[in-house]
C-alpha positions as CSV (number, residue, x, y, z in Angstrom):
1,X,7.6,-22.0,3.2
2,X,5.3,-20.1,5.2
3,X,1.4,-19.2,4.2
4,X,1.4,-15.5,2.9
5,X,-1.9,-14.0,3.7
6,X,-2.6,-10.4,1.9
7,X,-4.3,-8.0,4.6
8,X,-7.5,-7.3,3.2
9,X,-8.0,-3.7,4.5
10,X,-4.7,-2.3,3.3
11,X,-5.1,-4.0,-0.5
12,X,-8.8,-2.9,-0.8
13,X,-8.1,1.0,0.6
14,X,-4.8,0.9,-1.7
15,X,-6.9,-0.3,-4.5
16,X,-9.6,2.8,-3.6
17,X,-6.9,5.5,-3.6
18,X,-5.3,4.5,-6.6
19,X,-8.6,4.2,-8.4
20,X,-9.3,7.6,-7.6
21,X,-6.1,8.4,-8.7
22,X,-6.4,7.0,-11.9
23,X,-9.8,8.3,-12.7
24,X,-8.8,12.0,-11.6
25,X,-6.5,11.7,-14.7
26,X,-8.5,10.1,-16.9
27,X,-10.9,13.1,-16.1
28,X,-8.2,15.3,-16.9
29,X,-7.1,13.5,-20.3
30,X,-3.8,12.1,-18.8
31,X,-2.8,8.6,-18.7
32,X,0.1,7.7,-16.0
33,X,1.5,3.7,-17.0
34,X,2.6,4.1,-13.2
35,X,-0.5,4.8,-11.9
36,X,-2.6,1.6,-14.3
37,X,0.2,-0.6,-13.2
38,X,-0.2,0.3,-9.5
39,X,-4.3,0.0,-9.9
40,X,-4.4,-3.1,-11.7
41,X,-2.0,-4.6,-9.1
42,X,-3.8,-3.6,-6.1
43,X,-6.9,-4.9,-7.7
44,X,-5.4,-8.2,-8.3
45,X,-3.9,-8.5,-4.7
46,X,-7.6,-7.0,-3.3
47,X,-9.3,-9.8,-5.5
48,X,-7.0,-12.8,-4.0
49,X,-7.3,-11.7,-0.5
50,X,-11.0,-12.6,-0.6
51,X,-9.9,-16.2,-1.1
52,X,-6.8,-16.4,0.7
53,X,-6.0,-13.2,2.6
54,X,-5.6,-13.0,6.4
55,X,-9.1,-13.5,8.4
56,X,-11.2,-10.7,10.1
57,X,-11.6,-7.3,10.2
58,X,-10.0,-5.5,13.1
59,X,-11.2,-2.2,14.9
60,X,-7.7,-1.0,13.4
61,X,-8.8,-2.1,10.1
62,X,-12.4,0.1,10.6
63,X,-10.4,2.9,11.9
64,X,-8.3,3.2,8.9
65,X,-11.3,2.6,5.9
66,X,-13.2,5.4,7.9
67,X,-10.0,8.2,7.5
68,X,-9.2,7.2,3.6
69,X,-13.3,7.2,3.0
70,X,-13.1,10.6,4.3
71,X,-9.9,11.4,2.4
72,X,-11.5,10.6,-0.6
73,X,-14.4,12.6,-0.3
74,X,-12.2,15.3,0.8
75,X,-10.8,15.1,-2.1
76,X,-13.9,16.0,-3.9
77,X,-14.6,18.5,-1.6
78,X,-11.2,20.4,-1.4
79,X,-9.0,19.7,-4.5
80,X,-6.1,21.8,-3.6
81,X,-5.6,19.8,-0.9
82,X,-5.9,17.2,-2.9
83,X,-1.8,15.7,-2.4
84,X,-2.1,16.0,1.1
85,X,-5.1,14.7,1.5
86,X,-3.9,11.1,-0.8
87,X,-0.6,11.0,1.2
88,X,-2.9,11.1,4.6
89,X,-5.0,8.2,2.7
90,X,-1.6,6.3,1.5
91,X,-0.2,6.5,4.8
92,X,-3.0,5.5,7.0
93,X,-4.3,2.7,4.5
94,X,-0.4,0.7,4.9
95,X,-1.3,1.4,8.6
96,X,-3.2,-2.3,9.0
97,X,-0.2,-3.9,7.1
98,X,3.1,-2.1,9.3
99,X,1.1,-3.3,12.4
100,X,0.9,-6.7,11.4
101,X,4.3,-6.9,9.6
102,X,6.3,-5.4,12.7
103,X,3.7,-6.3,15.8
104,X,2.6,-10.0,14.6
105,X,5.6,-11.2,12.6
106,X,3.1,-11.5,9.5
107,X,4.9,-12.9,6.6
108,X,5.2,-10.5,3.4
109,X,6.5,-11.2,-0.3
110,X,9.7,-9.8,-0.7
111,X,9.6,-9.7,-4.4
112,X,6.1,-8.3,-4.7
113,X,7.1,-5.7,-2.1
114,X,10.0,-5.0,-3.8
115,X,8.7,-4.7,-7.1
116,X,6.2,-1.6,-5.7
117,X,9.8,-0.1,-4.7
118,X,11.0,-0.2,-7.5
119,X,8.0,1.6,-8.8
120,X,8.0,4.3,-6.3
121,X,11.4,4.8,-7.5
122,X,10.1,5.5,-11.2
123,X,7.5,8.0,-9.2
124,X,10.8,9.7,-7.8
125,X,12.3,9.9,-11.7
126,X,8.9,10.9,-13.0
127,X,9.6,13.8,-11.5
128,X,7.3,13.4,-8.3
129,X,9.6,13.7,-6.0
130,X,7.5,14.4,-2.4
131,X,5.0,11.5,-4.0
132,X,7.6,9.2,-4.1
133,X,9.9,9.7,-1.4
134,X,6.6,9.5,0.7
135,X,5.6,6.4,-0.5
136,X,8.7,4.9,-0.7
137,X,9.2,5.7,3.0
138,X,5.9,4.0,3.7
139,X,7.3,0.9,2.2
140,X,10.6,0.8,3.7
141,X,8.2,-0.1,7.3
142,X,6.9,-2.7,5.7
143,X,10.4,-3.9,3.8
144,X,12.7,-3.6,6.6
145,X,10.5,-6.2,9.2
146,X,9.6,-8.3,6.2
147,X,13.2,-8.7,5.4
148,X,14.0,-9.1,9.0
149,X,11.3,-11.9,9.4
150,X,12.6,-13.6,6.5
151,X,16.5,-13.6,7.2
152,X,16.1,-14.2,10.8
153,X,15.1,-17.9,11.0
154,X,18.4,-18.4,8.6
155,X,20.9,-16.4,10.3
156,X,19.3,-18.6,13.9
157,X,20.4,-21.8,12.3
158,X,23.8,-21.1,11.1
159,X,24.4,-20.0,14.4
């Protein structure tokens, strides 16, 4: 089996935006499941990629923490712009991630990956639909090479 390494950037920004998230509806006196389990997860894989994510911290990586910083305190700063603004910060924090997944053949869990599908497609039933279908878009770049990767060396030996 091969070493799975979390990218650092992408967990830690992930675990930023849904932080915000969650605390913008604590704020408001709403409590989203969704939204805990996503946080709680992100901070788990942001912990564990300390230890045994992948190495270094790229210019891509800098790049990306500098637009979902300024996201964030856009967010402050603008709140009815506040979905766009998180779907910018979403989109360009699972930047670091795609680019290793489909550039450097990096090795992703498919269950773990799949499991934050499946939750994206609760977002999509919780009646968030543009939410949902965003992020579940985002995913599907990072699915479709994992899969790929995965399925690849088997379908070379049979053949």
């Amino acid at each position: 089996m091969k070493k799975q390494e979390a990218v650092r950037s992408t967990w830690v920004l992930l675990l930023l935006l849904d932080g915000v998230a969650l605390i913008s509806q604590f704020g408001r006196g709403e409590f989203d499941l969704l939204i805990v389990a996503f946080t709680v997860g992100a901070l788990a894989v942001s912990v564990l990629s300390i230890w045994v994510g992948k190495p270094g911290w790229s210019v891509t990586d800098t790049v990306c923490s500098t637009i979902v910083l300024a996201a964030i305190v856009g967010l402050k700063l603008f709140p009815t712009a506040g979905l766009l603004l998180s779907l910018i910060g979403l989109t360009v924090a699972t930047l670091p991630l795609i680019k290793a997944v489909v550039f450097e053949k990096h090795y992703e869990n498919l269950f773990g990956w799949g499991c934050i599908f499946l939750g994206s497609v609760f977002t999509i039933a919780d009646g968030k639909p543009l939410t949902g279908y965003w992020f579940a878009g985002i995913q599907l770049c990072i699915l479709l090479p994992v899969i790929y990767h995965h399925w690849l060396p088997k379908v070379q030996k049979r053949a």
